[in-house]
N, C-alpha and C positions, 0 to 999 in steps of 0.2 A: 501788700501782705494779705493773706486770708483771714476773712474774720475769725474763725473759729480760732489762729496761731495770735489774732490780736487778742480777743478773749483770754486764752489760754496761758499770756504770757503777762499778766495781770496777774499778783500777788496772790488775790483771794479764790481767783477759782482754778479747779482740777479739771483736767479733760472731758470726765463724767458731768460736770456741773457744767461746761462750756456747753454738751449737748444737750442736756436738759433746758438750760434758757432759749436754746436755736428751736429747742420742738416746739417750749411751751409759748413760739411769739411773742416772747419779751423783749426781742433786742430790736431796734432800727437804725437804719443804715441812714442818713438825711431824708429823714421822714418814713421810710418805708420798710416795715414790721421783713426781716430777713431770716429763715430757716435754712438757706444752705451756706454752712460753712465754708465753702469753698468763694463766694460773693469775697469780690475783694475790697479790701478798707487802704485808701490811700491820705496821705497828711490832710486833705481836703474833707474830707468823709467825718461829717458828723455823727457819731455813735452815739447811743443812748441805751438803758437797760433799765425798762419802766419810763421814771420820771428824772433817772438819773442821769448827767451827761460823763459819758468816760469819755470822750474827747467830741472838742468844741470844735475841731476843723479850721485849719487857716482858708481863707480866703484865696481862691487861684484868680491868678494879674494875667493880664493880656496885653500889650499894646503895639501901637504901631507907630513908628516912626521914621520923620523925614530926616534920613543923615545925609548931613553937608558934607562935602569933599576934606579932606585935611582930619577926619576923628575919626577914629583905632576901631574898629568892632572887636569888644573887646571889653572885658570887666576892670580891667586895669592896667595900664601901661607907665614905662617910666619916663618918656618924652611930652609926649600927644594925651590931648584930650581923647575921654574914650567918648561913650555911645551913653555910659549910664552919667556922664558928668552934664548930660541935656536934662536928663530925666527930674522934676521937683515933686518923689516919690519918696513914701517911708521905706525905710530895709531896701535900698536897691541892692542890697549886695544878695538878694535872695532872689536876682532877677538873674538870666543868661539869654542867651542869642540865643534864636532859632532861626540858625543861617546867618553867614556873614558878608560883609562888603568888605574889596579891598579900601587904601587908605584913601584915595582920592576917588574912587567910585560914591555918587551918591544916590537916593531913591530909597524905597519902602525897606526897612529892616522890622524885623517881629522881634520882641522878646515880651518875657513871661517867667514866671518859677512854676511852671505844668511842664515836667522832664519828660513825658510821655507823650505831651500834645505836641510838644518840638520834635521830638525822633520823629513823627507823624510828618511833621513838616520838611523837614531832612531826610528820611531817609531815602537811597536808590531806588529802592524799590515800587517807591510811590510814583515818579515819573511826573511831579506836579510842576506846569510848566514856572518856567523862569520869563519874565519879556523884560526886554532894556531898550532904551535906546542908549544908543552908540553914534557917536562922531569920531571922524578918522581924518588923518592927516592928508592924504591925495584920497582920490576920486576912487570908489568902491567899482573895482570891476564885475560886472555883471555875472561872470563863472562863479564867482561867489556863492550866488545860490544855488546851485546844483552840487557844490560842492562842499557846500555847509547840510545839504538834505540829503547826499549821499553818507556824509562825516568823513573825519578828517585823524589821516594817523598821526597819532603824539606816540613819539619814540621812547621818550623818556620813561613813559608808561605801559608802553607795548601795548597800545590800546586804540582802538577807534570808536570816537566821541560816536554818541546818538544823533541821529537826523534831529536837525535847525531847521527854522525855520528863518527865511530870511528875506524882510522887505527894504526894498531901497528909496527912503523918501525923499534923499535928493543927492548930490553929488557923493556928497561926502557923510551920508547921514541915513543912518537905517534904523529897523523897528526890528530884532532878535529876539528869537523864544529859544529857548533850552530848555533842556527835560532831564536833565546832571549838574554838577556844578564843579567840575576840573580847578585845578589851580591856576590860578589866571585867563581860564579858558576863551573867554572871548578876547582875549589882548591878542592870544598865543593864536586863535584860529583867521583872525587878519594878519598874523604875523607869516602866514604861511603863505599868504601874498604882498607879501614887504609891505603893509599898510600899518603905520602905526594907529593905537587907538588913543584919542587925545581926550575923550569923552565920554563917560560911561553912567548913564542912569536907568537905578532898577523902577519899572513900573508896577509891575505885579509882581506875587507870588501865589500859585494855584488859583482859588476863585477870590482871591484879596487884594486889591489895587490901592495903593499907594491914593490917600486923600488929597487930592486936590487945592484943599482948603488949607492945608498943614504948607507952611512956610519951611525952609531950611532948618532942621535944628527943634521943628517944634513936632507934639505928638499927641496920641489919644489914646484911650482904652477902644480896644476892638468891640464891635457888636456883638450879637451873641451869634447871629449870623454869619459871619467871619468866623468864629470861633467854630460852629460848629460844622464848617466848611473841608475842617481837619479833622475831623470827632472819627472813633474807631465806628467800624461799621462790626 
């Protein structure tokens, strides 16, 4: 929201008096004395006018975690354990994915309640890679990679995937980057050479790799560095 429409939409003051405190340097945005109305104010965004606070700002969450095979990514489900039933956080209902693993895929999942900083993380446009490793059921034919870095047409979608990249670290067992995220896509892009995938773990997402130290099921608040790895430019 714009500060001036947060101002504005406060009881006591009128448009004219919303611009008067933006000239006169009375208002700060978390810490810092703001004169254009247009500066946006989000649920985070501590406000203040003088020595007054008109809003305290919640706290934005970050974190990263290792999901085990067998739980939902997912805020709630009726069978399966989800993704926040790991979590021993307050409000997690105030928490959502940024990006999901299917049910048996495990490796680096993000969530956060920053809607903005997730779309960042998500969306197409940004092209931030994906890497996994992947185990499959017979021996990964070698055309694979020419054929995962040309892309591969899914009919269903009328659509061909973005160049892969694709390393084979042993028969049956490779290092996958993506730069999309299809529905099922890497099951479905060994499926177009009868390989089923029996294995799937994410390592990274963009410049954020999955902590090493994090056990199954267990997890961390992201750095600030991480964090700001996604930050609008």
């Amino acid at each position: 929201m714009r500060l001036d429409r947060f101002l504005s939409n406060l009881p006591r003051f009128n448009r004219q008096e919303v611009r008067q405190l933006l000239a006169s340097g009375r208002v700060r945005v978390d810490g810092q004395v703001r004169c254009d109305g247009h500066d946006e104010v989000r649920v985070f965004s501590r406000v203040e006018l003088d020595a007054e606070v008109l809003q305290a700002g919640k706290a934005a969450r970050y974190f990263m975690l290792h999901k085990p095979p067998g739980v939902v990514s997912a805020t709630e489900h009726p069978e399966h354990r989800t993704v926040l039933d790991l979590l021993d956080e307050p409000d997690t209902h105030e928490l959502h994915l940024a990006g999901r693993l299917d049910l048996n895929t495990s490796g680096l999942l993000l969530l956060t309640n920053d809607g903005q900083w997730s779309r960042r993380v998500t969306a197409p446009t940004g092209k931030q890679p994906k890497v996994y490793l992947v185990e499959t059921e017979e021996p990964i034919d070698p055309a694979c990679i020419e054929a995962f870095a040309r892309g591969l047409y899914f009919s269903f979608e009328d659509l061909l995937t973005q160049p892969a990249e694709l390393h084979i670290l042993a028969p049956r067992q490779a290092r996958l980057t993506l730069y999309e995220g299809r529905y099922h896509q890497v099951k479905r892009m060994f499926g177009h050479f009868q390989n089923k995938v029996i294995g799937l773990h994410r390592l990274s997402v963009g410049r954020i790799q999955l902590d090493e130290r994090l056990s199954p099921g267990q997890y961390r608040a992201l750095t600030a560095e991480e964090i700001a790895s996604f930050a609008s430019h």
